[in-house]
N, C-alpha and C positions, 0 to 999 in steps of 0.2 A: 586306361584302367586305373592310372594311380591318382588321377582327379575324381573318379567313381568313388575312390575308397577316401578322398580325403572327403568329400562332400558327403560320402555317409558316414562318417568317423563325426562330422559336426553338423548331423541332421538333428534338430531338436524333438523331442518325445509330444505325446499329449499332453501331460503334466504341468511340461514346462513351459507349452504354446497356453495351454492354459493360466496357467501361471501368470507367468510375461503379458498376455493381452489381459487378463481383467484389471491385476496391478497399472498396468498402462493407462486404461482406462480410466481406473481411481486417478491418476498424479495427474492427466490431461484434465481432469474434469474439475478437481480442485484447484489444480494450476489459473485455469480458465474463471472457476471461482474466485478464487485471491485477488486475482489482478482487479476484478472489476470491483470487490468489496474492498480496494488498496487504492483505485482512483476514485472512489464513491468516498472512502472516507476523506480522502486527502482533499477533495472537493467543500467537501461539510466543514472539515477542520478548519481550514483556510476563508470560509465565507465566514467562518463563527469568529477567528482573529481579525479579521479586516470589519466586521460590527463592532467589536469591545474594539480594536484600535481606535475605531472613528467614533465609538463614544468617549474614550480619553482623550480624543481630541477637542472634541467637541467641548467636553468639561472644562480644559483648561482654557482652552482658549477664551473662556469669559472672564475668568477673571485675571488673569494676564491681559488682557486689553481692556477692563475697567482697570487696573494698576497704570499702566500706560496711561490713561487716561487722565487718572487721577494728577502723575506725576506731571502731565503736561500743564494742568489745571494749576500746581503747584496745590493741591487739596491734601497732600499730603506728606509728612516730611520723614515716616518712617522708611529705612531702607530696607531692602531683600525680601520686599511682599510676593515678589517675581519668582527669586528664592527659592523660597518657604514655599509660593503653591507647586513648584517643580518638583522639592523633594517629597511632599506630602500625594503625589499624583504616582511617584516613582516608589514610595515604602508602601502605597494602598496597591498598586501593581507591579511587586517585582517579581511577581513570578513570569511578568509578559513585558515590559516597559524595558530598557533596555539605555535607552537616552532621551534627554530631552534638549531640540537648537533652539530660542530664541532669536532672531536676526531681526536688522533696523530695519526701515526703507535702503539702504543704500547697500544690504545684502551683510554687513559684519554681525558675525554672534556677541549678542548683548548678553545673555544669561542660557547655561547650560552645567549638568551636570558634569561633564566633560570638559573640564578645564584647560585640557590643550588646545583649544579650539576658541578659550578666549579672546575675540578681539579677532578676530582674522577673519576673512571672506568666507561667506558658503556659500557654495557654488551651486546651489541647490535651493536658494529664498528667493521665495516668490515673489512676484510685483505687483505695483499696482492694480496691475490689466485683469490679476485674478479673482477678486473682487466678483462675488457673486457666481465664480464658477464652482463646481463638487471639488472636495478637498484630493489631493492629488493620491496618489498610490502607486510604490514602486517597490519590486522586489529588488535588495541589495546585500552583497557580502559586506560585514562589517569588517573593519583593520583588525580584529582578531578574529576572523575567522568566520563569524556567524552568520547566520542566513536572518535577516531581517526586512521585517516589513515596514517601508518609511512614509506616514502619514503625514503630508505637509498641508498647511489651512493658512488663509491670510489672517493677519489680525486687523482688524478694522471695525468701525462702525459706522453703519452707510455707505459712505463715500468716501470717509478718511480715513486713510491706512497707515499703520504705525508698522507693522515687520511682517514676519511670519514665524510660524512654529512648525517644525518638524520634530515629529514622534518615531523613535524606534521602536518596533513589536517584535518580537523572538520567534521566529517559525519552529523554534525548537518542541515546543509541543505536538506539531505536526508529524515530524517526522520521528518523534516516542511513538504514539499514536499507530503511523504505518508501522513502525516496526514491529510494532505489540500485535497489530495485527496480522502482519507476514508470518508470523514465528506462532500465533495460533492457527492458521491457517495451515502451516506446515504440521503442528503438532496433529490436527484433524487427521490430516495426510495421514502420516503415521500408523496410527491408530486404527485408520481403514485401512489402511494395506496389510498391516498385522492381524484385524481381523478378518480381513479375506485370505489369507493363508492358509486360518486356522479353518474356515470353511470350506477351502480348497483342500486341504487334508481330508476333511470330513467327506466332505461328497464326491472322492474322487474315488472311494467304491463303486457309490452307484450311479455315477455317471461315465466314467472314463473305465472303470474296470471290466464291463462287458465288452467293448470294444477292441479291448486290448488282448481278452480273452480271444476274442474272437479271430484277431490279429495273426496269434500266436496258432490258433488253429487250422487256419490258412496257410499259416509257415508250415508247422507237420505236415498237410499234405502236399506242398509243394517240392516236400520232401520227399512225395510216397508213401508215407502211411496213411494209406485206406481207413484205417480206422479212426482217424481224427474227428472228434465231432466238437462242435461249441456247446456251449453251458447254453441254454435257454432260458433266461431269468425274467424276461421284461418281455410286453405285450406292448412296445414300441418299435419305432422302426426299425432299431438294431436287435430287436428282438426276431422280429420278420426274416433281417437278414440271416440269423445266426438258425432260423430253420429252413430257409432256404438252402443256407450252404450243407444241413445236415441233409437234407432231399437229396443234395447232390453227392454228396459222399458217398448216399446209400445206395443209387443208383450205379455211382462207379464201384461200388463193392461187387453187386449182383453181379 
């Protein structure tokens, strides 16, 4: 008896089965929405960074290897043309460019914006062998923290190979991007849940209100009063029912 009274003490109403499942239904359906507008973006975003990365690459690395060139040639006796197109690659994109490595043949950074990294191995230049393959691509955490996209290309012409260059790209737009989109996505949410409320208020006259009339009319006479009758409002099924039951009332009255 005292499990009977706690399980109807927290039986839930129409209202609020009503309630609960369409709201449900909105958060599943946008939830289901977001996610797939949230890897569809991050898809698009990340193919549109790995194109503009591998076109800076691509840009620099000519004339960083006709420099190279020159210098070999001795055609030229200005210094920091290396430099100059590094910082001028880095001030045209710094809203996405992040670093630039230079490295010889034998793998040391020759020229980079990152100056601690003068002169020491990167363990990440390329060699010879790569020569004629697609330029590389890795996703990596940078030493402070950043999610970066590193675009490495040989420098070479033909067959002679002078270093390589590696390009750092900031995913950081990406994940502006998703989150601008999660947080509209939710904001959407919202907004339909709020105004399925206000329609759930609305139409819970005349949809849930007969029923419950009817409910309650049920309850009188299970009480014994014979003369309980439901309202007959609607020429629907709980309309049927609520003459039904008045059929029977009338019969148990006779």
């Amino acid at each position: 008896m005292r499990g009977r009274g706690s399980l109807k003490m927290f039986r839930l109403g129409l209202r609020t089965k009503f309630f609960l499942y369409s709201n449900t239904l909105i958060v599943v359906t946008m939830g289901l929405v977001g996610v797939f507008a949230v890897l569809h973006e991050r898809q698009t975003q990340y193919d549109s960074i790995v194109s503009r990365g591998r076109s800076v690459t691509e840009a620099l690395s000519i004339p960083i290897t006709d420099a190279l060139l020159y210098e070999e040639l001795a055609l030229v006796t200005e210094t920091g043309l290396i430099d100059n197109y590094t910082n001028e690659i880095i001030e045209r994109n710094k809203d996405l460019v992040r670093y630039v490595i230079v490295a010889d043949g034998a793998g040391l950074v020759t020229h980079s914006n990152r100056w601690d990294l003068m002169g020491k191995p990167f363990s990440r230049a390329l060699r010879s062998d790569s020569i004629g393959l697609p330029a590389q691509v890795e996703i990596r955490t940078s030493s402070w923290g950043e999610r970066v996209l590193e675009i490495r290309s040989p420098l070479n012409i033909s067959s002679k190979f002078w270093g390589s260059l590696a390009v750092g790209v900031s995913l950081a737009p990406i994940e502006l991007e998703v989150q601008g989109i999660a947080r509209r996505a939710a904001a959407v949410a919202l907004l339909l849940m709020l105004g399925n409320s206000i329609l759930t208020a609305l139409y819970v006259e005349t949809l849930i209100r007969p029923i419950l009339n009817l409910y309650q009319s049920i309850k009188r006479a299970g009480r014994g009063d014979l003369a309980a009758r439901a309202q007959v409002r609607r020429g629907d099924e709980v309309g049927e029912l609520a003459e039904a039951f008045n059929r029977m009332m009338d019969e148990l009255e006779e």
